[in-house]
N, C-alpha and C positions, 0 to 999 in steps of 0.2 A: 717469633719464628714465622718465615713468609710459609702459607700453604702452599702443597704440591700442587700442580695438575693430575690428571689421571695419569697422562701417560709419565709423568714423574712417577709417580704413585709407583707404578710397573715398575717401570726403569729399577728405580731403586731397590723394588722386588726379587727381580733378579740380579740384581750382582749380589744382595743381600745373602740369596741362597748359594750364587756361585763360591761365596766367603762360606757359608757354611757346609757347601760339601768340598771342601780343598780339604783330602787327606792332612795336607801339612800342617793346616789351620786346627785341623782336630787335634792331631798329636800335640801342637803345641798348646793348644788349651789344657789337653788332659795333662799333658807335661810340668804346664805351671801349676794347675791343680792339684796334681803330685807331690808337690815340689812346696807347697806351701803348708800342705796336710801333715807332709812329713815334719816341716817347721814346729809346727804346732804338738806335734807329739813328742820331740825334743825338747820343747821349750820347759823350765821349772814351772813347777805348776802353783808358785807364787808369781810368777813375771806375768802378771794381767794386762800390764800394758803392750807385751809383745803377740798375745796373746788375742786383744783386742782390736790390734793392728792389722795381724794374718787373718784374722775374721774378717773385717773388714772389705779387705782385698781381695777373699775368697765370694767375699757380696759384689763386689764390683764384675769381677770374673764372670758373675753370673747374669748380673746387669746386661754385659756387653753381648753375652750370647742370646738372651732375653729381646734386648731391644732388635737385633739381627732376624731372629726368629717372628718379631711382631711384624717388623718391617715386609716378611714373603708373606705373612698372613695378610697383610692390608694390600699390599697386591694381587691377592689371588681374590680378596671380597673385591677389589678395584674391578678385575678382570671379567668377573661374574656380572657384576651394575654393565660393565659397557655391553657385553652381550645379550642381553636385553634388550 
């Protein structure tokens, strides 16, 4: 993966955060979130493989909100270094 520049660094910072305060984007996280819990609580509590699945993709869920989240943090340390 090529490095950013700084002002990449920013850039990406904020749309990063523009993504994470879109009411819509929240709802539908919370939504699949929901929506996958509820699976899980349906699911027999023999079916490990479905089980293992919705786990799974309840980590990834969280990954993508994770890496979003790192992304306006490493812009706001970007932002601080250039002020200096």
């Amino acid at each position: 993966m090529t490095a950013l520049t700084s002002q990449q660094t920013i850039d990406r910072a904020h749309r990063a955060s523009e993504i994470l305060d879109n009411p819509t984007l929240q709802k539908a996280f919370e939504g699949v979130r929901q929506a996958m819990l509820e699976r899980i609580e349906a699911t027999n509590i023999g079916d490990r493989d479905t089980q293992h699945e919705l786990a799974l993709s309840l980590q990834i869920l969280k990954s993508v909100r994770r890496m979003l989240e790192n992304w306006v943090r490493d812009g706001q340390v970007e932002k601080h270094r250039n002020a200096k």
